[in-house]
C-alpha positions in Angstrom: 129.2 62.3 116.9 130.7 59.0 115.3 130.4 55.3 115.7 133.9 54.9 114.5 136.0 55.2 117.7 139.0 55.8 115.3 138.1 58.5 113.4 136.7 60.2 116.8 140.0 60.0 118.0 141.4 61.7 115.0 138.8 64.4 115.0 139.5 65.2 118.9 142.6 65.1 118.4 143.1 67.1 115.0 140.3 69.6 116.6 142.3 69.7 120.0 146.0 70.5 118.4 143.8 73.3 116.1 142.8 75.1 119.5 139.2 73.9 119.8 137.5 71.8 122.9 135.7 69.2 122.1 132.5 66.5 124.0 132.6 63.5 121.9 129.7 61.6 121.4 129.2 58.0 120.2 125.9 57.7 118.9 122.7 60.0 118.5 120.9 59.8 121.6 124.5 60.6 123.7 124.5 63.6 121.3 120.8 65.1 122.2 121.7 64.3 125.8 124.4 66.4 126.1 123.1 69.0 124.1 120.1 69.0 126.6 122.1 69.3 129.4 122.4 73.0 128.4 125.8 73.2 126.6 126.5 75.5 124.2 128.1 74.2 121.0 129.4 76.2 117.5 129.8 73.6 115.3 128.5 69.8 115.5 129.9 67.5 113.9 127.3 64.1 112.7 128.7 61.3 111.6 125.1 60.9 108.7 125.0 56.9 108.2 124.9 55.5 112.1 123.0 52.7 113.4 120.4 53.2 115.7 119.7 57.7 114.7 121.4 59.1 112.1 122.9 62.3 111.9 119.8 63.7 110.4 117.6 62.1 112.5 120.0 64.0 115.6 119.4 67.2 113.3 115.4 66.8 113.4 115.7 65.9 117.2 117.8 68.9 118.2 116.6 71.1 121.1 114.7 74.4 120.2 116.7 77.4 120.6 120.1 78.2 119.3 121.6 75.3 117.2 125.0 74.8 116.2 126.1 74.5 113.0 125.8 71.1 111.6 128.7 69.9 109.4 127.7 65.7 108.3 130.8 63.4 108.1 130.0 60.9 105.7 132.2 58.3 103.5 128.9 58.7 101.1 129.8 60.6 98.2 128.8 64.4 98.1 126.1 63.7 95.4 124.3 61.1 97.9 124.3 64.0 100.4 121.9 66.3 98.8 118.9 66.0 101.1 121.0 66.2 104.4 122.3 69.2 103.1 119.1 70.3 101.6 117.7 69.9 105.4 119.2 73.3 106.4 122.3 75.2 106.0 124.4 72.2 106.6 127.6 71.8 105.7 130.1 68.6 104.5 133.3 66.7 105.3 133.9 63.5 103.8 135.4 60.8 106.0 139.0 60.3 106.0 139.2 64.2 105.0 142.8 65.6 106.4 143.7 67.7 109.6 144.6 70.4 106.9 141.2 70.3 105.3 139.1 69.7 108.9 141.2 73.3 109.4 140.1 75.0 106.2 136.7 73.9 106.7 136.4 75.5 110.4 138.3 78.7 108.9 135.6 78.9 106.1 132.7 78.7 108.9 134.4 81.4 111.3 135.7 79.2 113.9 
């Protein structure tokens, strides 16, 4: 889930070409909504400064049950990410991160 079509694109994209499938999601309601329809998920990954709900917000919201793991994309440095990632076993990729290091970050969480 991002606001910024662009990077969106590049993390379908980079995601697709690594072997995963990917639902894209432009904002937080979109996100709960599809997550309510039933679908199962692995990994999310939040965009954490959006307009409207942010990617913690989305984390507080999420369905009970079995959640995916949450890894915040952020242009905020990793220091001003402490209580998102204090929230829960969260994890972080700073925005306009490589394909190469999107890959070793999915590697490092099993997927």
């Amino acid at each position: 889930m991002d606001d910024d079509a662009d990077w969106r694109e590049f993390l379908r994209l980079s995601l697709e070409d690594l072997g995963y499938e990917t639902t894209e999601a432009a904002d937080g309601q979109e996100a709960l909504d599809t997550l309510k329809r039933g679908d199962r998920y692995g990994i999310m990954l939040l965009d954490l400064n959006m307009p409207g709900m942010s990617g913690l917000e989305v984390v507080e919201k999420l369905p009970r049950g079995r959640h995916p793991r949450i890894v915040f994309l952020t242009s905020a440095a990793a220091q001003d990410v402490g209580n998102a990632l204090l929230s829960g076993p969260h994890y972080y990729l700073p925005k306009g991160a490589s394909r190469a290091q999107l890959s070793l970050l999915l590697q490092s969480l099993g997927e």
